[in-house]
C-alpha positions as a Python dict, from the first residue, in 0.01 Angstrom:
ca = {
    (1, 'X'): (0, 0, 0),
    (2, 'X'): (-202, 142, -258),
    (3, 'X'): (-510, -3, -391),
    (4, 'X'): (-641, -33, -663),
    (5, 'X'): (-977, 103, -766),
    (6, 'X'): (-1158, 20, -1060),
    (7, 'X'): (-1412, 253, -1211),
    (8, 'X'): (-1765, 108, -1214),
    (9, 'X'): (-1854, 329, -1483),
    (10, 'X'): (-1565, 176, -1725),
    (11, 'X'): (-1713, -215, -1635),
    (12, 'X'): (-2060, -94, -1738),
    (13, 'X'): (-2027, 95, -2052),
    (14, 'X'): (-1832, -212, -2197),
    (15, 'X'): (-2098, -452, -2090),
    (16, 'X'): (-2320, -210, -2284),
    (17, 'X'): (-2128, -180, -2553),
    (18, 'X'): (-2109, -602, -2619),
    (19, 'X'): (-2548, -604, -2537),
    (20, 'X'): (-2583, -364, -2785),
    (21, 'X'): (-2366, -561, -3000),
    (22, 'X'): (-2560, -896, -2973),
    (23, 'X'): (-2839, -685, -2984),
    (24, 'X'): (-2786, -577, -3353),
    (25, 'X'): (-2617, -892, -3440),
    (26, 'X'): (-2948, -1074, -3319),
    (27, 'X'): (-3123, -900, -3539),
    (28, 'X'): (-2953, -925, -3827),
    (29, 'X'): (-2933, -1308, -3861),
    (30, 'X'): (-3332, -1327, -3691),
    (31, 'X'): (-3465, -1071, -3986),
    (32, 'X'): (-3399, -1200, -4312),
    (33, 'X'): (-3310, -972, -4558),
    (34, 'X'): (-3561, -846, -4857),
    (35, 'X'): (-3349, -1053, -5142),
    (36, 'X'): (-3400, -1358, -4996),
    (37, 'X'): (-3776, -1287, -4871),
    (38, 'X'): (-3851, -1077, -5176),
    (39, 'X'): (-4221, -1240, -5332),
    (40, 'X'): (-4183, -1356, -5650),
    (41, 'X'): (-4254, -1075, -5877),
    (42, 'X'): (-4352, -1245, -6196),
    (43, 'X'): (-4442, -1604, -6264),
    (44, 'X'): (-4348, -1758, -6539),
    (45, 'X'): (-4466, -2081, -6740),
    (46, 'X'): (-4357, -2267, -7030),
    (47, 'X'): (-4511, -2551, -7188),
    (48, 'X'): (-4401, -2749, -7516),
    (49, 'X'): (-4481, -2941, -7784),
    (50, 'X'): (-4198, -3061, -7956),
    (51, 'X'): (-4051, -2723, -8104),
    (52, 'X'): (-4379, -2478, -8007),
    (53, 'X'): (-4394, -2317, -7674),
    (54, 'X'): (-4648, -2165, -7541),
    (55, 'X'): (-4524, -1893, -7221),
    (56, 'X'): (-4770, -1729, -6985),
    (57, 'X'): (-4613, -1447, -6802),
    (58, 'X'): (-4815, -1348, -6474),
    (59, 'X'): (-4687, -1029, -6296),
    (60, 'X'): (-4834, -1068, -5936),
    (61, 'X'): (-5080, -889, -5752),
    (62, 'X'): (-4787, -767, -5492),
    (63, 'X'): (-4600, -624, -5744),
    (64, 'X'): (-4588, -302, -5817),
    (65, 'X'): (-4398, -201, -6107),
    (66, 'X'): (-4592, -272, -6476),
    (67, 'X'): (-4401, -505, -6783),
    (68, 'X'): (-4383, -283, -7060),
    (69, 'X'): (-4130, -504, -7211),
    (70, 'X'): (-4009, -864, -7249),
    (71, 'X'): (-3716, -1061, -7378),
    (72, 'X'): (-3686, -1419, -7424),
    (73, 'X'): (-3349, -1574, -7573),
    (74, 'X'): (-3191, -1911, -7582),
    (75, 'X'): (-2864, -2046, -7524),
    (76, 'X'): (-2632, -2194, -7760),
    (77, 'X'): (-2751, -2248, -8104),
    (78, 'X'): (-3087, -2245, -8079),
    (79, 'X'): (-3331, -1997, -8250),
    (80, 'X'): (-3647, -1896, -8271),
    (81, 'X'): (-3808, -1985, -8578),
    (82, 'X'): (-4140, -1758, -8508),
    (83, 'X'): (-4388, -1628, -8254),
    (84, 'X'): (-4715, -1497, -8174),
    (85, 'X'): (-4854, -1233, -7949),
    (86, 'X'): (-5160, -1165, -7786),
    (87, 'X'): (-5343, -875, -7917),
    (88, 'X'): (-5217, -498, -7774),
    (89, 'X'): (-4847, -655, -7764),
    (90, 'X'): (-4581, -667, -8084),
    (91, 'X'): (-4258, -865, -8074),
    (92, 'X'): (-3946, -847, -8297),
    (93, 'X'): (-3680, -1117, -8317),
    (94, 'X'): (-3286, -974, -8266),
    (95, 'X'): (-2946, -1118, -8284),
    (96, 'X'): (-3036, -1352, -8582),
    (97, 'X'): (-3333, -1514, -8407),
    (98, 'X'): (-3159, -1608, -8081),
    (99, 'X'): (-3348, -1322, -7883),
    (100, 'X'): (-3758, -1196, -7917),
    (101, 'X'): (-3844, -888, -7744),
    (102, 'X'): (-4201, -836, -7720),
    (103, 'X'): (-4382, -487, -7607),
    (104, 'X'): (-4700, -363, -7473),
    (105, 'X'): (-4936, -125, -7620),
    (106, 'X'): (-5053, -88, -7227),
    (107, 'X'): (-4838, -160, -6968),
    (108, 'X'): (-4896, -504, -6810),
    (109, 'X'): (-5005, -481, -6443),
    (110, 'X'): (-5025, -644, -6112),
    (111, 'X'): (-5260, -889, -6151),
    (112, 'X'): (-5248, -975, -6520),
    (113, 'X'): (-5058, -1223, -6786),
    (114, 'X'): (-5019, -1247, -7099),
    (115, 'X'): (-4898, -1563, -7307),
    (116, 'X'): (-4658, -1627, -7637),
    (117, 'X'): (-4607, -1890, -7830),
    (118, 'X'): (-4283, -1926, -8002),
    (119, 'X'): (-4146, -2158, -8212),
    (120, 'X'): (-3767, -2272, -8207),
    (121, 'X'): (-3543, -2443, -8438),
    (122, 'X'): (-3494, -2760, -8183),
    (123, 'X'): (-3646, -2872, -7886),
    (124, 'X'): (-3513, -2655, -7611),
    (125, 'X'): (-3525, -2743, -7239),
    (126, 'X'): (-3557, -2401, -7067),
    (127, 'X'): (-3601, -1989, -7211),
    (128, 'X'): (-3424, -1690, -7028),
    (129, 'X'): (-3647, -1392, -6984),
    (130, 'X'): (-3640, -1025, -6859),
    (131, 'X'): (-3918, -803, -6760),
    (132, 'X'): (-3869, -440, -6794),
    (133, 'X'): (-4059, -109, -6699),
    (134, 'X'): (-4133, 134, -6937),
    (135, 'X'): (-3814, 338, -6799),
    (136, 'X'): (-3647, 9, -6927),
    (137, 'X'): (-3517, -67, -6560),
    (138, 'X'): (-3547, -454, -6520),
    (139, 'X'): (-3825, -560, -6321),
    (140, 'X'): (-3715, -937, -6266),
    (141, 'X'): (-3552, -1175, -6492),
    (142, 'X'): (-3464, -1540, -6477),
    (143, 'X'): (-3449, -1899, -6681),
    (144, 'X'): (-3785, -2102, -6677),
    (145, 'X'): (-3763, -2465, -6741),
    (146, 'X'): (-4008, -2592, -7007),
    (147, 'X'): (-4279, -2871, -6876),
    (148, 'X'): (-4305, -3143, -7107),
}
């Protein structure tokens, strides 16, 4: 009769093997990953008064990469009608009116704002915006609702 004889060395590598597994797995679902934890960069708000706006852009303390550039656009049919800048920043409107990109003389950094006001055609409800280095990589960018 022959018996069998298992090898104690196969039973422990593969109860390794599966610790190590739940191991990693653990960790993975315990730390959450940097897109969902990621600080917010830059803070954004929007204010209104019937068809003037008035924007404050605040690039946080944490962050840091510096706004060089801006661009605010609206959806649909909506333009903008005109702006104004704070002094050491120029803006330009694009795409007939529907987009405003605005530029910094010095970088804006951590720590600092700067505010717009714009005026629009109609009473909008919310303004997309991107931030932007000065190598033009995008910083952040997102759609702020306007507070009444």
């Amino acid at each position: 009769m022959t018996e069998k004889i298992m090898n104690p060395m196969k039973n422990y590598s593969k109860v390794n093997f599966i610790i190590i597994l739940l191991a990693v797995v653990s960790l993975l679902v315990v730390l959450p990953s940097s897109e969902i934890t990621a600080a917010e960069t830059i803070s954004v708000n929007a204010k209104n008064l019937d068809n003037t706006i008035l924007v404050e852009f605040s690039n946080s303390p944490n962050n840091t990469s510096e706004i060089k550039t801006i661009k605010v656009w609206l959806g649909g049919d909506k333009t903008f009608k005109s702006f104004k800048t704070e002094s050491g920043w120029g803006g330009g409107t694009y795409s007939d009116g529907k987009l405003l990109v605005f530029t910094a003389v010095d970088s804006l950094k951590s720590g600092e704002s700067v505010k717009f006001g714009l005026i629009t055609n109609q009473k909008i409800t919310g303004i997309n915006w991107k931030a932007l280095d000065k190598n033009d990589s995008v910083i952040d960018t997102n759609k702020t609702p306007i507070q009444e």
